[in-house]
C-alpha positions in Angstrom: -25.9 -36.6 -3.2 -23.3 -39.5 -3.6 -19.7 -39.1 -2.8 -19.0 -38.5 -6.6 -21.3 -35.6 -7.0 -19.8 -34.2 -3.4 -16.4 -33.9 -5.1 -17.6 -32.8 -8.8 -19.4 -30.0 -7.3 -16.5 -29.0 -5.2 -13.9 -29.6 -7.8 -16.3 -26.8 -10.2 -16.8 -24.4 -6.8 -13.1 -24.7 -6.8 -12.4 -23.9 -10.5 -14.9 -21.0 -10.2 -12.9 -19.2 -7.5 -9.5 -19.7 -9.4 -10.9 -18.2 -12.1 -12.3 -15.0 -10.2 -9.1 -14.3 -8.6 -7.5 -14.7 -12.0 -9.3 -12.3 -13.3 -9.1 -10.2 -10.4 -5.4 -10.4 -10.8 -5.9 -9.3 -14.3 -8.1 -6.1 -13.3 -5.6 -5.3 -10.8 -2.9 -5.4 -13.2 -4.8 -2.8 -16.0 -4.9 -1.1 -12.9 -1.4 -0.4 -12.0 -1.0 0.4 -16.0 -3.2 2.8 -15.6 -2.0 4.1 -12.8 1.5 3.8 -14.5 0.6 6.0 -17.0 -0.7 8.8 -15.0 2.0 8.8 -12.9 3.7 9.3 -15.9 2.1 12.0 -17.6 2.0 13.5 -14.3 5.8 13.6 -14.2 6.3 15.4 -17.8 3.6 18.2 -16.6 4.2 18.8 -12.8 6.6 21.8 -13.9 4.0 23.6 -16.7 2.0 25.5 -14.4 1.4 28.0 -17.0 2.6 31.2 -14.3 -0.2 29.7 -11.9 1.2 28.1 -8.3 2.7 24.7 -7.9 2.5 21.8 -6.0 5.1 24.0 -3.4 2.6 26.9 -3.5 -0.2 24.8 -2.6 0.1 21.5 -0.8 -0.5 21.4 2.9 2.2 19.1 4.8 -0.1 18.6 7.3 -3.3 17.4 5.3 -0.7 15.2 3.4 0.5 13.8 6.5 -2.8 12.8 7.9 -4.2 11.5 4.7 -0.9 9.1 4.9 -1.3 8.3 8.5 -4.8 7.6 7.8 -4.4 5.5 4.6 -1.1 3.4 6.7 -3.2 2.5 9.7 -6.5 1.3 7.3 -3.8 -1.3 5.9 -3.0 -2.3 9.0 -6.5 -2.9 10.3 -7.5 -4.7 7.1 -4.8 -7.1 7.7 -6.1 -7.6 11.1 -9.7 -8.0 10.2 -8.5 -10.7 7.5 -6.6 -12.6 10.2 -10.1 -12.9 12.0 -12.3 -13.7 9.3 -10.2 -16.6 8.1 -9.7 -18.1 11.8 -14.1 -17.7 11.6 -14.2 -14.8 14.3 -17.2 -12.8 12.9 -17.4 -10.0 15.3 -13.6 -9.3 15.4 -13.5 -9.0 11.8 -16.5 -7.1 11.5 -14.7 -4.5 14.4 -11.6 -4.1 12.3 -13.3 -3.9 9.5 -15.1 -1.2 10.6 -12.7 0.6 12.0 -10.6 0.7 8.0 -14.3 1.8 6.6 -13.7 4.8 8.9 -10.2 5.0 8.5 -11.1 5.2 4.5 -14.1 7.5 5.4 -12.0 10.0 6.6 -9.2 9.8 4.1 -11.7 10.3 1.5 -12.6 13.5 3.1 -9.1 15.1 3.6 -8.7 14.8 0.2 -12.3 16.0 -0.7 -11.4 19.5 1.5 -7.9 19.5 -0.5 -9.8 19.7 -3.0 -12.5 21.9 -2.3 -9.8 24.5 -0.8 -8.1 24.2 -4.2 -11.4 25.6 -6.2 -12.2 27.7 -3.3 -8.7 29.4 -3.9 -9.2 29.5 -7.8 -7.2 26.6 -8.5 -9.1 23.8 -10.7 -7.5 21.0 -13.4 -8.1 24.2 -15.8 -5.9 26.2 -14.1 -2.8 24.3 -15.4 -1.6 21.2 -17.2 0.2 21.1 -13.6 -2.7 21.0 -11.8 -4.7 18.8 -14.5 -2.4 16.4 -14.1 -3.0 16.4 -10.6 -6.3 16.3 -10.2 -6.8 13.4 -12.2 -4.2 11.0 -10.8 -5.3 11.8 -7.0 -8.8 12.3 -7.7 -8.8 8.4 -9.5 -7.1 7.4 -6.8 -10.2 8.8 -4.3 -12.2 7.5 -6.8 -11.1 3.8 -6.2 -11.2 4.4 -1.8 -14.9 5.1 -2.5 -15.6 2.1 -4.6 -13.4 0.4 -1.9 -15.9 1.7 0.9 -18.6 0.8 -0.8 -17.1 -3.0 -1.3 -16.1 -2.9 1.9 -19.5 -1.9 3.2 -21.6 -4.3 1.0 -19.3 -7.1 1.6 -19.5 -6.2 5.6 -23.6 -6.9 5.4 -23.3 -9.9 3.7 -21.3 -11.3 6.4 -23.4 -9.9 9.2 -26.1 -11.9 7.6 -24.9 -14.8 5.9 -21.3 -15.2 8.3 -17.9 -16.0 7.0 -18.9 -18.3 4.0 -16.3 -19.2 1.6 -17.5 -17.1 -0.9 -17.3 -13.8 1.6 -14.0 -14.7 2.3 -12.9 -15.3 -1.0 -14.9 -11.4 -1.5 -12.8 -10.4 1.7 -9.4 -11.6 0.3 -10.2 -9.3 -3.1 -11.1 -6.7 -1.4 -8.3 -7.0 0.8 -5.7 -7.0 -1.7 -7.2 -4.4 -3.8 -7.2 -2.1 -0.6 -3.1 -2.9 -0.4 -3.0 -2.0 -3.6 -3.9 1.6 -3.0 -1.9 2.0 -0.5 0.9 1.1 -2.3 -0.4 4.0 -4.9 -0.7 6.3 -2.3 3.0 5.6 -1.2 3.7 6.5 -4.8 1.8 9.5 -4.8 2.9 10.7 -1.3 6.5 10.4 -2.6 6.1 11.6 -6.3 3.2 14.3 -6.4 3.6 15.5 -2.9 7.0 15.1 -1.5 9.0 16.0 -4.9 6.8 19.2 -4.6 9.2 20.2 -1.9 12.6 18.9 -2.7 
């Protein structure tokens, strides 16, 4: 391949990974609509709990707390895990990486046993426009921590086999910033849906 055809193909490889993060950009930004607008409608209909309990009557501090904790600390280790891959230290990254999978594993169960004691007691999104709102804004945010896991996990045995190409980091920086992203929603949802339940 001559020198010409060398920088071509790199100048197209490099076009093609503007344009995914563009559009990555853009799917991250109908995301925080979205999210915009349940917050939102969760706002006018966290008072109509139709004579049922509110978010006072049910929420556990503690649960909240470690789901928090949990969710803080996976942000942390992603960060880490990034710094390795992009200085080309596989098995560092793949460590810290691992450790937010689990971090994220065990956030998504807190909230799956909220939820679960929440039916147990009698309480489900039909209960209440209260606690429909509720379910749907923290259950879509669960939703996207288990399409991040699974990212996460693919992404991790790609780069187990293949190592840290640029196209798994370029995956890695994605998934990185989307995983920021719910944080930052789950800082919103800490303070909104759970803390304003006690003020």
């Amino acid at each position: 391949m001559s020198h010409h055809e060398l920088a071509a193909e790199q100048e197209h490889e490099e076009a093609a990974n503007d344009r995914s993060l563009f559009g990555f950009w853009v799917y991250l930004m109908t995301d925080l609509l979205m999210f915009a607008v349940l917050f939102a409608v969760y706002a006018v209909l966290r008072n109509n709990t139709a004579g049922g309990p509110s978010g006072r009557d049910l929420f556990n501090p503690t649960l909240v707390l470690v789901s928090t904790i949990l969710l803080l600390v996976s942000s942390f280790t992603v960060g880490v895990g990034m710094i390795a891959a992009r200085d080309g230290l596989k098995n560092k990254a793949l460590k810290w990486l691992g450790i937010t999978f689990l971090l994220g594993l065990a956030f998504t169960a807190v909230t799956t046993f909220e939820f679960y004691e929440f039916i147990h007691e009698g309480y489900t999104w039909r209960t209440s426009a209260f606690l429909s709102a509720f379910f749907i804004l923290v259950g879509t945010h669960a939703l996207h921590i288990v399409c991040g896991l699974i990212w996460l996990g693919t992404t991790m045995i790609y780069t187990v086999k293949r190592g840290l190409t640029k196209p798994i980091l370029r995956k890695l920086t994605m998934l990185s910033l989307f995983w920021h992203f719910l944080d930052i929603v789950w800082i919103f949802i800490f303070s909104v849906v759970y803390l304003m339940a006690f003020v």
